[in-house]
N, C-alpha and C positions, 0 to 999 in steps of 0.2 A: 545051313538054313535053320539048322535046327536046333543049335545054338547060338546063333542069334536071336531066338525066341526065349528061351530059359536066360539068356544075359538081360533081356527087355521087361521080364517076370519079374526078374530079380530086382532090377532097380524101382523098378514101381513099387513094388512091396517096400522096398526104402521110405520111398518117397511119403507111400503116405502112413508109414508107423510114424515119420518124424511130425506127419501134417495131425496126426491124433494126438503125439506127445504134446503139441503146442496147443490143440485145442482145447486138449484137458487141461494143462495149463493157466489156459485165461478161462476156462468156465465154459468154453462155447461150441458150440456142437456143429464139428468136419462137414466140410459141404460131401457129397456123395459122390463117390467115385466115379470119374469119366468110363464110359464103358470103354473095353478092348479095341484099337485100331487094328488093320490089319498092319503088319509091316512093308515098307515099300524098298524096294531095290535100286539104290541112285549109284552111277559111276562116280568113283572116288580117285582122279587122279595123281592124289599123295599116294594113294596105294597102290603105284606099277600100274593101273588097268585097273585094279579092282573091284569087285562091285563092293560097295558097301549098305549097310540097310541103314536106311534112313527114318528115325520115328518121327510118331507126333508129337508136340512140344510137352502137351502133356506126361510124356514116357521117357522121356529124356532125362538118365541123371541131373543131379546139382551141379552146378558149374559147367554144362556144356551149352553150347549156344548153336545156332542153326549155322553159323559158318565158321569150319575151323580158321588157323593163321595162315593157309594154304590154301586159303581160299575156295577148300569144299569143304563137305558134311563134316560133323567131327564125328571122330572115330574113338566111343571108349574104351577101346581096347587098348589104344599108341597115344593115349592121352600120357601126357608126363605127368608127375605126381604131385606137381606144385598144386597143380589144378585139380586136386581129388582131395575135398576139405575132410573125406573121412577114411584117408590114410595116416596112420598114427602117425606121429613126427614130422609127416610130410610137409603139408602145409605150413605157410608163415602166417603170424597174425596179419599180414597186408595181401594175403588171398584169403581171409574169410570172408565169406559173403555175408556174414551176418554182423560185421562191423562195418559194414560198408554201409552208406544213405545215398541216396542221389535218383533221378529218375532210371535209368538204366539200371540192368536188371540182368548181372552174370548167371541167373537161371534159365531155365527152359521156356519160361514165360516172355521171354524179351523185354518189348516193354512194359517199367510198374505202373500204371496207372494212379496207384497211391504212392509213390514218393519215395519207397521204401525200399531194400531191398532185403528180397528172400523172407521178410516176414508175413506175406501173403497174407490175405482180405483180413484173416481174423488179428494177427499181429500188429497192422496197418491202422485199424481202427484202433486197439486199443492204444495205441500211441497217437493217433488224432484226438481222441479222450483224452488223454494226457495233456497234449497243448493246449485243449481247450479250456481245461481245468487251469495250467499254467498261464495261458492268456486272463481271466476270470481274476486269477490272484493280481496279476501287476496288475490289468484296472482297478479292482477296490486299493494296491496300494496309491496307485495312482491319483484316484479319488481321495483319500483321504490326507496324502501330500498336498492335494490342490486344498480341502477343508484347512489345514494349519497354515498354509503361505494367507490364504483368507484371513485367519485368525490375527495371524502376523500383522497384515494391513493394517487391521482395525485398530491394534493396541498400536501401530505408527502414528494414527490419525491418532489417537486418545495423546499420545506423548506429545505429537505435534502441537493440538489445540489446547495441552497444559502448558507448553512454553510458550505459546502464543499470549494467553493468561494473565503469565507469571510475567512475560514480558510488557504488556498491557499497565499491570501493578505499580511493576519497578518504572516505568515512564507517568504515572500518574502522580507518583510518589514522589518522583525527581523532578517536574514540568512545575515549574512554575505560575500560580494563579494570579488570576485576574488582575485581584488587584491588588499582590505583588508585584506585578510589573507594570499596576498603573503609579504603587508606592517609587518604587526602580526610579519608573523614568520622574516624577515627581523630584525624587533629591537631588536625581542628574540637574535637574531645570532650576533647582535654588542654585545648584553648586554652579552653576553657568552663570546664575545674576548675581552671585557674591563675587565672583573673581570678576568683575571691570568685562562686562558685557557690551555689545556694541550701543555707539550711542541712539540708533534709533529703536533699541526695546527699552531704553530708560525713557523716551519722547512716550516711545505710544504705553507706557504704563507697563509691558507687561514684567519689566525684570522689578518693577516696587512689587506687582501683584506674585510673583514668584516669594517674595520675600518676605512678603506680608502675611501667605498662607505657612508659612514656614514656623515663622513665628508667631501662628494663631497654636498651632501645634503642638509647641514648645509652650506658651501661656495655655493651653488647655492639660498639660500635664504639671502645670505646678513650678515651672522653670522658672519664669520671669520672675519668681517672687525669691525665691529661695537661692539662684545663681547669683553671684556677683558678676556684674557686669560694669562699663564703665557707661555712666549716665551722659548720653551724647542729646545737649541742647538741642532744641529744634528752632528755629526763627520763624515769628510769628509772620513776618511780611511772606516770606516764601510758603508757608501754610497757605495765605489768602490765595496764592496762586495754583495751589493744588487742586485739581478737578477731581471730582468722585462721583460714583455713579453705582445703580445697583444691578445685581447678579442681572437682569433682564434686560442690559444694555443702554445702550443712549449718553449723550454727554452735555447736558447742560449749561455746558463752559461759556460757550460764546453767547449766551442769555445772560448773564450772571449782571450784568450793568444794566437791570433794569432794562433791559430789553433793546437797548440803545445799541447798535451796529456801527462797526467801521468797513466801510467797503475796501476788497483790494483796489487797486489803480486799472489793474483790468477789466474790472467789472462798471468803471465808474462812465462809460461811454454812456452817448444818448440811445446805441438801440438795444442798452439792457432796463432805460430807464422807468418802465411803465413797472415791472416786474419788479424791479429793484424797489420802488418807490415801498408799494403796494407790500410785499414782505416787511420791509421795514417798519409799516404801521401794524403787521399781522403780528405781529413777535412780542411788539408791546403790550399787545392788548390777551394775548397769551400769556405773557409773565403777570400781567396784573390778574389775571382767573389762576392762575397756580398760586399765588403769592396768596391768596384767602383759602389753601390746601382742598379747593375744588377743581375736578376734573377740567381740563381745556375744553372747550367748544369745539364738536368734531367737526363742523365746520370750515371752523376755522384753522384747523390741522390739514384740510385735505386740500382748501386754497391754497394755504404755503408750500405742500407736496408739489400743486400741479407749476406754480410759477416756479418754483425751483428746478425743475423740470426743463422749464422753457428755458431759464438760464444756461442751465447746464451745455442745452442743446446747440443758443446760439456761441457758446464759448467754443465748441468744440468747431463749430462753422467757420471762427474767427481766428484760429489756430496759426493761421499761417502769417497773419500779420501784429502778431505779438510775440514778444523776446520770450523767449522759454524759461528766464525765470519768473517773470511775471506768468505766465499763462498755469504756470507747474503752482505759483501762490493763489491762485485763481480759484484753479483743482483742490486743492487742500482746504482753503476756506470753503469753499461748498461740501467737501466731505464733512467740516465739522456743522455745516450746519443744518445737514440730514443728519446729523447723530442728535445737535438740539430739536428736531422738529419729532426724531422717534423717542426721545425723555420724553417730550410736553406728552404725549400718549398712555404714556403710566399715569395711575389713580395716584403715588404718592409724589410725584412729581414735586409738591412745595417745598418738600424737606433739604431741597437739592439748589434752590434756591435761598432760602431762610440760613439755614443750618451754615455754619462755619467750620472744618478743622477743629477740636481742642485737642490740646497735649504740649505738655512743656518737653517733655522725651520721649524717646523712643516705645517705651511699653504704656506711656499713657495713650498714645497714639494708636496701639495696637487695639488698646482696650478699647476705643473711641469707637475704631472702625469695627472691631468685633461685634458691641454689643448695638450699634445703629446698622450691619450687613450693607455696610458700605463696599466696594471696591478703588481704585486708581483709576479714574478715566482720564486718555491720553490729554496732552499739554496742546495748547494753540501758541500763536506767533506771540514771542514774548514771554511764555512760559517757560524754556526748556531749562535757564539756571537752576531756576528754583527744584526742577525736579532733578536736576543732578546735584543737589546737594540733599537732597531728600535720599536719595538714592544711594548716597555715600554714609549717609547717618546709620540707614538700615543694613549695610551691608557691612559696615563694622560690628554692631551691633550685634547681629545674628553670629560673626565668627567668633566673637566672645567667649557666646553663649554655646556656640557646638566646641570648641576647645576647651572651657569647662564643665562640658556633660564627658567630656570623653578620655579629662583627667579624672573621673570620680570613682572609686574601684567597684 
């Protein structure tokens, strides 16, 4: 018994010079020594019967625990040596207690409540200090990784919206304007009425009028004068049949005799008669107020609207008992003579009537119609030779003159 008290002495006094080496150590001052238990006497049946003394946790060497592998007390005395960390040579680095972490706790304490083992309260803490200083560090690195991936973005967005830019530039640079592609389609539509276009855009004027702004073009830069071209005649009879008209539309054409009208065959029934009549007389008495370069009588503009009208109307009621060529010349002759009825409307209307074509060729012609801002108004029944010879004079003409602009160096 008596030595078991002096073995119990003895480790304690261990215990805590090692518990003051560690607290000098880290700077911090040993908790106070648990006072003296009494010792208690437990049966130890690893040892035969024996009693064994049993301490309190507190008193119990390093490395012993409340229950041996024998499943009683442990007995320091029959302890093997693995398990006695302050037997020189004994121990292996993998029974130090003091390389070991984890909750469990090969000392007399059982469980560590800080995490740790064998480095008790003061050791414990200062290694919580540690991770917390350690935690502390990767968030500022953390934080300032996120700060440069930030940074990154912004110079992506700047690079972004400088190609965006420079892509902007190069499409403004390379895109074609306005009116360059109102020029474009402009050649396209000469090159279309010089090569034998159909015959009804030589009827309705517009492949002369392709061909006539062509060659305003080429005469406004000096070409007609200075190019050799071959002098293509013009025939004066086919002149008298050429209609013209100005940029604000209307076509004069079917007024041109003095006001004097030929009906088609399908208009010539008695129930277009009242209306028929009645235009008839309105038309003449129109060309005789244009013919002294005075405005038409709006009057008498809006009566010929409204009976045209009427004709119109019963034409189309009448449809089904008229040949379709006739009712389609019918159509036609009424379309040209709402194009005469919207001339008589213009203030210079006389000149459309007085005025004749002059030009013996081609670039006299040009000049004719340049300096009077004449255009081609379409052909009526009877016209259309004339304007396909017209239209063959200009389209020779004009190829001339672009195959000697484009032998010139």
């Amino acid at each position: 018994m008596l030595s078991v008290k002096r073995n119990s002495v003895a480790a304690l006094g261990v215990a805590m010079g090692l518990l003051l080496a560690m607290s000098a150590a880290h700077g911090q001052t040993p908790r106070p020594a648990q006072p003296a238990q009494p010792v208690q006497i437990q049966f130890n049946p690893g040892m035969g019967g024996q009693a064994s003394p049993v301490l309190p946790p507190f008193q119990q060497p390093f490395g012993a625990g409340p229950a041996g592998a024998g499943g009683g007390g442990f007995n320091p005395f029959t302890a093997a040596a693995t398990s006695n960390p302050y037997l020189a040579g004994a121990a292996a680095m993998t029974s130090n207690p003091y390389a070991n972490s984890g909750a469990l706790n090969n000392s007399g304490y059982g469980y560590n409540p800080y995490g740790y083992n064998n480095y008790g309260p003061q050791g414990s803490y200062m290694i919580g200090a540690a991770d917390v200083i350690n935690a502390q560090a990767q968030f500022m690195t953390s934080k300032q990784q996120a700060w440069l991936m930030h940074e990154q973005v912004k110079q992506s967005r700047i690079d972004t919206r400088r190609k965006a830019f420079d892509e902007y530039l190069y499409e403004r640079a390379n895109t074609p304007t306005l009116e360059e592609e109102r020029e474009k389609s402009r050649l396209q539509e000469s090159a279309r009425s010089r090569n034998d276009p159909p015959v009804t855009e030589i009827w309705s004027a517009k492949a002369l009028n392709d061909l006539l702004v062509d060659l305003q073009k080429l005469l406004a830069k000096g070409s007609l004068a200075t190019q050799r071209a071959p002098q293509i005649p013009l025939s004066e009879d086919d002149l008298r049949r050429i209609n013209v008209t100005a940029r604000e539309g209307g076509n004069i054409a079917l007024l041109k005799n003095d006001g004097r009208i030929t009906w088609p065959v399908a208009l010539s029934g008695p129930e277009f008669k009242e209306e028929r009549e009645r235009l008839s007389s309105l038309a003449q008495e129109a060309v005789k107020q244009a013919s002294f370069n005075s405005p038409v009588d709006a009057g008498t503009v809006k009566q010929m609207l409204n009976d045209l009208d009427k004709i119109n109307n019963l034409l189309v009621r009448s449809v089904g008992d008229l040949p379709p060529a006739q009712y389609i010349d019918a159509k036609r002759f009424l379309g040209n003579f709402g194009d005469a009825i919207r001339a008589l409307q213009q203030p210079n209307v006389g000149k459309y009537l007085t005025k004749k074509l002059q030009g013996k060729t081609v670039p006299e012609l040009v000049n004719y119609m340049t300096k009077e801002g004449l255009l081609f108004a379409p052909a009526i029944a009877g016209d259309e030779s004339a304007y396909t010879a017209l239209h063959r004079a200009l389209a020779n003409y004009d190829q001339a003159l672009q195959s000697s602009t484009a032998q010139q160096p």
